[in-house]
C-alpha positions in Angstrom: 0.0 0.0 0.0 1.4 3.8 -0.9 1.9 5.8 2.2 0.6 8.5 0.8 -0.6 10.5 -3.5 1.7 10.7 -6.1 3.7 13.8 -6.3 5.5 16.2 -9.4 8.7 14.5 -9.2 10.5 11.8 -7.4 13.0 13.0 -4.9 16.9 11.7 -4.7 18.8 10.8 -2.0 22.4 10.0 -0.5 23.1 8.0 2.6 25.9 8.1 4.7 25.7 5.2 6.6 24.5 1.4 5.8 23.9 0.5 9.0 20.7 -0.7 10.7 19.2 2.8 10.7 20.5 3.2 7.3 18.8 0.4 5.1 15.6 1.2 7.4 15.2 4.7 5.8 16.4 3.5 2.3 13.8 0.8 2.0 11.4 3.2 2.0 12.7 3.8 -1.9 12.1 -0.1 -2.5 9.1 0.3 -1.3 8.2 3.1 -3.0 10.5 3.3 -6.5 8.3 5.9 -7.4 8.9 8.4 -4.4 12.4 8.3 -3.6 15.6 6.8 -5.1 19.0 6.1 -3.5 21.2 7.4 -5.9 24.6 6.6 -4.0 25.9 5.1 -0.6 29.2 5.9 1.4 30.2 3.2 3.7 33.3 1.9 4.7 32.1 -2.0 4.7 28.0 -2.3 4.1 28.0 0.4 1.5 26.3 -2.9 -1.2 23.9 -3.6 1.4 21.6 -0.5 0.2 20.6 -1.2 -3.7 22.5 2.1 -5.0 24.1 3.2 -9.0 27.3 5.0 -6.9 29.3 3.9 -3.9 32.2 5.5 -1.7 34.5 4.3 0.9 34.2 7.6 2.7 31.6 9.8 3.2 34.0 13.0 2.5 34.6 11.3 -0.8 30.7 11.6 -1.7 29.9 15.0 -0.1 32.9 15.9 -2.4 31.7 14.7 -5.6 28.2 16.5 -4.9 25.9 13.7 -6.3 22.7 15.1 -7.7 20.3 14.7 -4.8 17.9 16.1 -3.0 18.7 14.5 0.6 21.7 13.3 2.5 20.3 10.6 5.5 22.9 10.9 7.6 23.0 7.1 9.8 26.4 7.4 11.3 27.7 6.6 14.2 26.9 9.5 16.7 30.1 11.5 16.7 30.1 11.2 12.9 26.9 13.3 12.4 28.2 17.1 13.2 30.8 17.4 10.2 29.1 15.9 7.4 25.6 18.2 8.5 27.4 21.2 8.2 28.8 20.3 4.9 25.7 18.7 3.4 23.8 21.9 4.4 26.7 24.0 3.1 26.1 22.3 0.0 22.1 23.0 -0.1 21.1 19.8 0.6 18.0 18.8 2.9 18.6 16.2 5.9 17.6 13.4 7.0 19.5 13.2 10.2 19.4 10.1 12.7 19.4 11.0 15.9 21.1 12.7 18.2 22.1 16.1 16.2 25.4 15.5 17.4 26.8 14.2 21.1 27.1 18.5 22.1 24.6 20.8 22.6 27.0 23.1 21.7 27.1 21.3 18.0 23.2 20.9 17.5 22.6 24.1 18.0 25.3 25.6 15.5 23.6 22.6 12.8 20.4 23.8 13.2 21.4 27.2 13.1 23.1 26.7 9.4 20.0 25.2 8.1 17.9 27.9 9.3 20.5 30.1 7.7 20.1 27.8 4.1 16.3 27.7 4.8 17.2 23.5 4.5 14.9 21.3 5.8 16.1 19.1 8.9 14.1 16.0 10.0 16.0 14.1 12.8 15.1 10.5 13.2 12.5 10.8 16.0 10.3 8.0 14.8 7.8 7.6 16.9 5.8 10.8 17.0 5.2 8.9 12.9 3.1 6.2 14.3 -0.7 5.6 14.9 0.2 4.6 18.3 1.7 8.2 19.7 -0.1 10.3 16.9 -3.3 9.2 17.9 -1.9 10.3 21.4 -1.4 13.6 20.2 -4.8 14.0 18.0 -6.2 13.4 21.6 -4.7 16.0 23.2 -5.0 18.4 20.5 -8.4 18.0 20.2 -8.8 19.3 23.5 -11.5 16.5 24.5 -9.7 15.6 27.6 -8.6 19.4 28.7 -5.1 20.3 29.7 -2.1 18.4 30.2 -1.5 18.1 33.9 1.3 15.5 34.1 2.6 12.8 32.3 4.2 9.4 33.8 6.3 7.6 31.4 8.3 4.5 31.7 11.2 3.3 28.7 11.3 -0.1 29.6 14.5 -0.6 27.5 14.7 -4.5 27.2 17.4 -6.1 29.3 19.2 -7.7 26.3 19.0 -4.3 24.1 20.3 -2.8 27.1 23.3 -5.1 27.3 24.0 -5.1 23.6 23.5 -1.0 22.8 24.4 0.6 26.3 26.9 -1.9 27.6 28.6 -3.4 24.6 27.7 -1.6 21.6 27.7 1.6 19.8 26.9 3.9 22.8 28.1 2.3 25.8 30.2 5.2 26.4 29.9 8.7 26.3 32.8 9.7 25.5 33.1 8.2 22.2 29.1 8.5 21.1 26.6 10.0 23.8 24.8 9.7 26.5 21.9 7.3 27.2 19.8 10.5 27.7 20.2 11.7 24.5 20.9 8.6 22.6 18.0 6.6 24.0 15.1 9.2 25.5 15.5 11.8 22.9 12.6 9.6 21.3 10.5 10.4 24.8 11.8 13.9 25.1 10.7 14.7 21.4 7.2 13.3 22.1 6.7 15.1 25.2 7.6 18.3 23.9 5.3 17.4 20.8 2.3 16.5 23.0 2.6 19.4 25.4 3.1 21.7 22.9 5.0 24.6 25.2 8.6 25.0 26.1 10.1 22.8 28.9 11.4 25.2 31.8 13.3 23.2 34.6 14.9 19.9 34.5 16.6 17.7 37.2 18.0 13.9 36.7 19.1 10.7 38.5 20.5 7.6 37.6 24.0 5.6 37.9 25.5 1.8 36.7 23.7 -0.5 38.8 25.1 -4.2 37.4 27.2 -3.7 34.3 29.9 -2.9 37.1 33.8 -4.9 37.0 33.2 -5.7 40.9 30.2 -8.0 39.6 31.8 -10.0 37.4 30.9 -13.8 38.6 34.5 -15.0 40.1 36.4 -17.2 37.6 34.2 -15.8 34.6 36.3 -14.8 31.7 36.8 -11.5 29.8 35.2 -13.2 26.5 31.9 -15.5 26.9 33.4 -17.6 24.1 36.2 -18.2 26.9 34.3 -18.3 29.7 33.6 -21.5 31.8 30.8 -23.7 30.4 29.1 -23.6 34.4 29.2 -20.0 34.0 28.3 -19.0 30.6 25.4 -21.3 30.9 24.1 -19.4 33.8 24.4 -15.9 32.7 21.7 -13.5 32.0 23.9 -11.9 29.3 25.7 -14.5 27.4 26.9 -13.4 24.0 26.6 -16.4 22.8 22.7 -16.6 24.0 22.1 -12.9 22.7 23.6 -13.2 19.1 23.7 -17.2 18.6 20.8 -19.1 20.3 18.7 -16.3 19.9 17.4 -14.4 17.3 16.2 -11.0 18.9 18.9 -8.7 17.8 20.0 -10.5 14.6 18.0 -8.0 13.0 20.6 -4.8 13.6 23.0 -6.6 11.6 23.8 -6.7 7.8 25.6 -10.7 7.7 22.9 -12.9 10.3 24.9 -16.1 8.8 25.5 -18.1 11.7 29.7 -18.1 10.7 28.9 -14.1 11.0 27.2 -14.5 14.8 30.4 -17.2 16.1 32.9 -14.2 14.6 30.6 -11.6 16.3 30.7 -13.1 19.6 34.5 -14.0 19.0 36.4 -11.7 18.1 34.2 -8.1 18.5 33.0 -6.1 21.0 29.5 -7.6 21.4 31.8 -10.9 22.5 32.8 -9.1 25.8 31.6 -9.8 29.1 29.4 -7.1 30.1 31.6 -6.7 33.3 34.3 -5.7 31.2 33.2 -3.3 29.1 34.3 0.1 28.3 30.9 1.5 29.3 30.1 4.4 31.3 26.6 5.4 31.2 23.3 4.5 33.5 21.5 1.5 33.2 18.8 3.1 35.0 17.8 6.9 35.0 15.0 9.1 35.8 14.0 12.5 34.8 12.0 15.3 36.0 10.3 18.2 33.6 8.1 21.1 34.5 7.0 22.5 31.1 5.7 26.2 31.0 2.0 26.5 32.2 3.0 23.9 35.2 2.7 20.2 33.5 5.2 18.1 34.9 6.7 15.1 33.5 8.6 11.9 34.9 10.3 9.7 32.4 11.9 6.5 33.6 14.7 4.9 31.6 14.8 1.1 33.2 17.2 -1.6 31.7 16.3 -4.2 33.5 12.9 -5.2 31.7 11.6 -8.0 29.6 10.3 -6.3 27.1 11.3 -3.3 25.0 8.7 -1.2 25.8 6.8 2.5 26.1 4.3 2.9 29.0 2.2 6.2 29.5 -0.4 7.6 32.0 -1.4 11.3 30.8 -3.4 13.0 33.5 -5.5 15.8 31.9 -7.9 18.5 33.6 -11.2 16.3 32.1 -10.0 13.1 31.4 -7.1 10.6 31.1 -4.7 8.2 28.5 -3.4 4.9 29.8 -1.1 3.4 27.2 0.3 0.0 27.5 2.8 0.5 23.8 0.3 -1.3 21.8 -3.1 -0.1 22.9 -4.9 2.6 24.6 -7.5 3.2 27.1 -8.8 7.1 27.0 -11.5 8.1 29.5 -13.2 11.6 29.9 -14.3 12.1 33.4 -17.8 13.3 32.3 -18.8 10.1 31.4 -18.8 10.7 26.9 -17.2 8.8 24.5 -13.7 10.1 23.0 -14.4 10.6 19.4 -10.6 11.6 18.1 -9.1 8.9 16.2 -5.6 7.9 14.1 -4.9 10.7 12.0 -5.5 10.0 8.3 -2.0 10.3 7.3 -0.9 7.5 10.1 -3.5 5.2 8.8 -1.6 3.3 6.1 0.1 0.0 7.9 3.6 -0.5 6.1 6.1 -3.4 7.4 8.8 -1.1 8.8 10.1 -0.8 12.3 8.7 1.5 15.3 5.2 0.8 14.1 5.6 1.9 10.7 7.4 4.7 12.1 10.3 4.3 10.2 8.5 4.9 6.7 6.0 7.4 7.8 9.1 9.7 8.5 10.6 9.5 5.2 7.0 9.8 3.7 6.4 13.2 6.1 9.6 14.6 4.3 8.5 14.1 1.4 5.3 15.8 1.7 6.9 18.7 3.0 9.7 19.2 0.7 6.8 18.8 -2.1 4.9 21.5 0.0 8.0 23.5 -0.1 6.7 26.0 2.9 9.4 28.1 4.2 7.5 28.6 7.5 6.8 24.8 7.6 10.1 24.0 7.1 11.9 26.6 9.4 9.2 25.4 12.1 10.2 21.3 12.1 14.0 22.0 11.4 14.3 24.2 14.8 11.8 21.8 17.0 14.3 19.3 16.4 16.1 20.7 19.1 13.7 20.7 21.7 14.4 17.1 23.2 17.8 17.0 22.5 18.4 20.7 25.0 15.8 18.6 27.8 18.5 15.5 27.2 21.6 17.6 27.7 20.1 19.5 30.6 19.1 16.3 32.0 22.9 14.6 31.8 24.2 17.8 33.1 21.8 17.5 36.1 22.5 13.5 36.7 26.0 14.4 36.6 26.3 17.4 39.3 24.4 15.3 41.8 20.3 16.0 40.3 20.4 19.6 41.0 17.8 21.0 38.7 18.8 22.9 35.7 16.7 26.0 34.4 15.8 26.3 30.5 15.5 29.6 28.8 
């Protein structure tokens, strides 16, 4: 099924990045031949793994060349998306930008700035504010059946294996070298709040430390490798690699190669092989955050790692009614006794098979529609909201880190 009408022309894009995050957006073309085309791909390894007419090694090699294109998607590794933003915008191109901006504030702000300067069009990867799920959330709310936000509870019930192989072993384990679980996890949760409440967040404060994935638990005798480790003790671990990546199939899907030779030389010789109490990770595996939002709604997210299930929970508290969201389905109750009428928006209606609920395509497919729109004020608008959760995620790190003192937005 189309996402959404045909349109003048069919719009060209570049991505940087064949990741996971990568081939999601570029399916969308697949999908869609019509709509969008991936006219090159810079990878160092998976560039083939995105059908394309033009590959590079480096993605300073394509911004180079300037390929005819409307779009650079930008699915990088975190500290990888600052310099090539600036220079795709530079070169009048719109973005596609996976999220974060960048792993500064300091750097998000200065990209967002240059694409208000080149009236570009920025669209960072916050997927879920594209599916039925959270947009019917939102219709909700706008619609003003249930009043006011008063206060939202929210729980991120992160998984404990994605937490083991993302925030532990993988990618973003540590700060220093991509960002913090703040802003590369909850930006999502940040964004939708923000989106839902529709007013500036004012004051911020934050908790949260390494419970387990600490080198004083490691299980005495238990080696630095699970391939290495003793049979009595691998067998017994919550987070075995070789459980995680070879017995199981639940995160097979983030990688390119799912051979099994490619999971035995995943778990032997890479990072995702290491015991999690030996890891170069420094960021929470549990934090919470506190928001007061201007006009006095309050919000308290709760990152937890140690779940079963990778999972959003909600309970919105309005002046006339209330939302109870379990991730899948919704219970909405006005306090007067009538039926809610507000439904999925049209636009979100469509099922497609990507990930996030169809988030993934209903993103690109927004894009589209505005660049076909081509509405300065439209696109000035969603290029600077973009920043919103990812300011709430840096004040929120900054407050975790001196202690939970609350930090003042203005």
């Amino acid at each position: 099924m189309r996402i959404f009408s045909a349109r003048p022309r069919k719009y060209k894009a570049i991505v940087l990045g064949a990741g996971y995050r990568g081939r999601a957006y570029a399916d969308y073309a697949k999908a869609h031949p019509g709509e969008l085309e991936i006219v090159g791909v810079a990878d160092p390894e998976n560039a083939r793994s995105i059908p394309a007419p033009r590959y590079w090694k480096d993605w300073r090699e394509c911004l180079a060349d300037r390929p005819e294109a409307d779009i650079v998607m930008i699915t990088m590794p975190d500290s990888l998306h600052y310099e090539p933003a600036l220079l795709a915008l530079e070169a009048g191109y719109h973005l596609l930008l996976e999220k974060p901006i960048s792993p500064t504030e300091e750097q998000c702000r200065e990209v967002i700035a240059k694409a208000l300067e080149k009236k570009r069009l920025v669209i960072v990867g916050h997927v879920l504010r594209y599916t039925p799920y959270f947009g019917h959330i939102k219709a909700i709310l706008d619609s003003g059946e249930i009043g006011e936000v008063v206060s939202i509870a929210h729980q991120e019930s992160a998984g404990f294996f994605k937490v083991a192989h993302s925030y532990c072993r993988g990618n973003w384990a540590n700060s220093k070298k991509s960002s913090p679980i703040i802003i590369a996890k909850c930006s999502h949760d940040f964004d939708l709040f923000a989106w839902w409440i529709g007013k500036p967040c004012r004051k911020v404060n934050s908790f949260g430390s390494i419970k387990v994935f600490r080198p004083e638990n490691k299980p005495a005798g238990a080696a630095t490798r699970c391939s290495e480790c003793p049979a009595h003790i691998e067998r017994n671990c919550i987070w075995s690699a070789i459980k995680m990546y070879i017995k199981y199939d639940n995160l097979k899907y983030l990688f390119a190669d799912r051979s099994p030779e490619a999971m035995e030389r995943l778990v032997r010789e890479t990072e995702y092989g290491k015991c999690v109490y030996n890891c170069d990770n420094d960021v929470p595996d549990h934090q919470t955050v506190n928001m007061e939002f201007e006009g006095g709604a309050t919000v308290c997210h709760v990152m937890a790692g140690f779940t079963e299930r990778n999972v959003r929970t909600t309970r919105i508290s309005c002046t006339r009614g209330e939302i109870v969201g379990n991730g899948k389905t919704l219970h909405i109750c006005r306090f007067d006794g009538n039926d809610v009428e507000t439904g999925v928006p049209l636009v979100l209606r469509v099922s497609n098979p990507s990930r996030h609920g169809g988030g993934d395509f209903n993103l690109v497919a927004a894009m589209l529609r505005m660049l076909s729109r081509d509405n300065p004020q439209e696109i000035a608008q969603v290029t600077a909201q973009a920043l919103e959760s990812h300011v709430i995620a840096f004040a929120a790190e900054r407050s975790r880190l001196e202690g939970g003192r609350t930090i003042e937005l203005h």
